[in-house]
C-alpha positions in Angstrom: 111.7 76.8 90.5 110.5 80.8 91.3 107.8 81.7 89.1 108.1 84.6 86.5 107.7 88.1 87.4 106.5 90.7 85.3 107.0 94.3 86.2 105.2 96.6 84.3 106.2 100.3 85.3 104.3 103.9 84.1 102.7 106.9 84.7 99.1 106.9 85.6 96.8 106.3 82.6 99.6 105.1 80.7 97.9 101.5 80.1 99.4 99.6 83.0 95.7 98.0 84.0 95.0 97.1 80.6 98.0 95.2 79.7 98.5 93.8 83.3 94.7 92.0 82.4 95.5 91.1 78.6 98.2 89.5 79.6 96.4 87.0 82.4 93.5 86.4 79.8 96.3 85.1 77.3 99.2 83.6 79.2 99.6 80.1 80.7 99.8 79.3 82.9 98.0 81.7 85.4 99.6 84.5 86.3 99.0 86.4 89.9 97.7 90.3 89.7 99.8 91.6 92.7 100.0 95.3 91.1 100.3 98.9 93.5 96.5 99.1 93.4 95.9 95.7 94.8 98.3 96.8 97.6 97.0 100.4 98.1 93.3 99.3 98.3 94.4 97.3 101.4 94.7 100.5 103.2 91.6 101.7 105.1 89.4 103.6 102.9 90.9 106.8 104.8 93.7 107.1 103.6 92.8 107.3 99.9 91.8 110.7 100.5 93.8 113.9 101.8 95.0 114.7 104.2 96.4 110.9 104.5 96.6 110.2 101.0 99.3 112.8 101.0 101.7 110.2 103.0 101.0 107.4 100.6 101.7 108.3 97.1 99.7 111.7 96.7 102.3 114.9 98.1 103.7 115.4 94.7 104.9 111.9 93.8 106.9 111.5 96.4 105.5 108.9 99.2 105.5 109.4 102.7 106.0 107.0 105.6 103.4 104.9 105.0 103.6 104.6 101.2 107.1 103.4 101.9 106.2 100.7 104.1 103.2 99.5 101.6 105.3 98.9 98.8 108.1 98.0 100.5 105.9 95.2 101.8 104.6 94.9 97.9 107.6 93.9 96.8 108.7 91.6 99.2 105.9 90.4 98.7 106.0 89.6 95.1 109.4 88.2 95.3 108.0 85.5 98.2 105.2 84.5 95.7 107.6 84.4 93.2 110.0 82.0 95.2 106.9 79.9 96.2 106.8 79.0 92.3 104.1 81.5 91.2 104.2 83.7 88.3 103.3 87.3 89.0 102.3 90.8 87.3 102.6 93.8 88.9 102.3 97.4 87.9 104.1 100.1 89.3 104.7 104.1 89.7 108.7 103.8 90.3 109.3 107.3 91.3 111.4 106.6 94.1 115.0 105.6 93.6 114.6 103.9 96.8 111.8 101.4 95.4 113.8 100.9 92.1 117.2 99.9 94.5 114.9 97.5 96.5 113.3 95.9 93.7 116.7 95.6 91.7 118.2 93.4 95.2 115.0 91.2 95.0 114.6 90.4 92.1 118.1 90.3 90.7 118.2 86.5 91.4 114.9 86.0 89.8 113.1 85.3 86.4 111.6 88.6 86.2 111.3 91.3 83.8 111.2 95.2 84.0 108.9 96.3 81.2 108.8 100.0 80.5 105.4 101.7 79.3 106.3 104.9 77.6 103.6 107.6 76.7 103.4 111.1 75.6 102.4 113.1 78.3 99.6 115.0 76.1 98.5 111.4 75.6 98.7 110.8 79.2 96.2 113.9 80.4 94.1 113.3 78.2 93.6 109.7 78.9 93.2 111.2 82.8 90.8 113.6 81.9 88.5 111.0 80.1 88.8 108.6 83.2 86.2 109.0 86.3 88.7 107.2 88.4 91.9 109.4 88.8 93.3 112.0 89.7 93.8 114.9 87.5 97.4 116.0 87.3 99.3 112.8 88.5 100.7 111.5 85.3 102.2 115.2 84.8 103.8 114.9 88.8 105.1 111.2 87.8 106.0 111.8 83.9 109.7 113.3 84.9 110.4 111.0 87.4 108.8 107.4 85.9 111.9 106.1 83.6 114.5 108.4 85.7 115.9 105.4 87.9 115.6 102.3 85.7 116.9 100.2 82.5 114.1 98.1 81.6 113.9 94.4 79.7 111.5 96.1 77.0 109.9 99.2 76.5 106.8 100.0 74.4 105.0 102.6 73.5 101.1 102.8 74.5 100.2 105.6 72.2 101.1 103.9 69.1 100.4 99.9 70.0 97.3 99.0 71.4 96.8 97.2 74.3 96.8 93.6 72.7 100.4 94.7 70.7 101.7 95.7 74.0 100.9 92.2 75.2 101.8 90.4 72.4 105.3 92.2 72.8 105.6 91.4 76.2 105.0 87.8 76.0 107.3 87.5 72.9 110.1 89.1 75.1 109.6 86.8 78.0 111.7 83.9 75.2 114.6 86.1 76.0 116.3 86.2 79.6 115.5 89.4 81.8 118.6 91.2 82.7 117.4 94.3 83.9 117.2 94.1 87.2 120.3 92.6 87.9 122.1 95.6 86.0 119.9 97.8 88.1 121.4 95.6 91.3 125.0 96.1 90.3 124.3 100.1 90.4 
């Protein structure tokens, strides 16, 4: 049987990390982290800084060549796993419509679940300004584009819940079916 995918898509700072760990502390059985930093921080350390950054996710949210091929990979990826019999979680930016189409055709046949993190965008910079670790300015590039291209499984709200009611919520939806992804596939 494919394992359980859980797709957690949102802006930068919008609490994808957090939940994406919460979750593997508390569900069973073990869940694989195969989120876009995993996948990014394969590069070579080059390109996470410009000029080459700009053709992987940095040239205002919109990826270049490469950035296309990495998570193109990503997500083929996680639907192998997935087929192997492993669960997954994976965080996302899905700004393209191209990366929402691909994921919709993979993983229309499996269990897996789009979850939506929604978050003011006053919220959002001013998570990014207290963080050492990002870039200023990308969860105001991403914010109009992040929910744009999907339907989602569940959606919650990471400026009112905290992390572990985000979780909680997740893992409470995971009793129903996921149907998102195949309504995405259907167009």
């Amino acid at each position: 049987m494919p394992g359980i995918v859980i797709f957690i898509n949102g802006t930068s700072s919008s609490g994808k990390s957090s939940i994406l760990r919460a979750l593997q502390d508390t569900l069973e059985p073990p869940y694989l982290d195969m989120g876009i930093d995993r996948f990014i921080f394969m590069l070579p350390r080059r390109y996470l800084n410009r000029p080459l950054w700009d053709d992987v996710l940095g040239k205002a949210s919109r990826a270049g060549e490469t950035g296309h091929l990495v998570f193109s990979g990503m997500h083929h990826a996680i639907a192998a796993t997935s087929q192997a019999g492993l669960n997954v979680i994976a965080d996302h930016v899905l700004v393209e419509k191209a990366w929402v189409d691909e994921c919709a055709r993979l993983f229309a046949g499996l269990p897996a679940y789009l979850i939506g993190l929604r978050c003011p965008l006053e919220v959002l910079e001013d998570r990014e300004r207290q963080r050492t670790d990002r870039t200023l300015g990308q969860a105001r590039l991403q914010f109009p584009l992040i929910h744009k291209f999907v339907t989602y499984d569940l959606e919650v709200d990471t400026s009112t819940l905290s992390v572990a009611e985000c979780a909680g919520r997740i893992i409470a939806h995971l009793a129903s079916p996921p149907v998102a992804f195949r309504c995405l596939n259907r167009g």
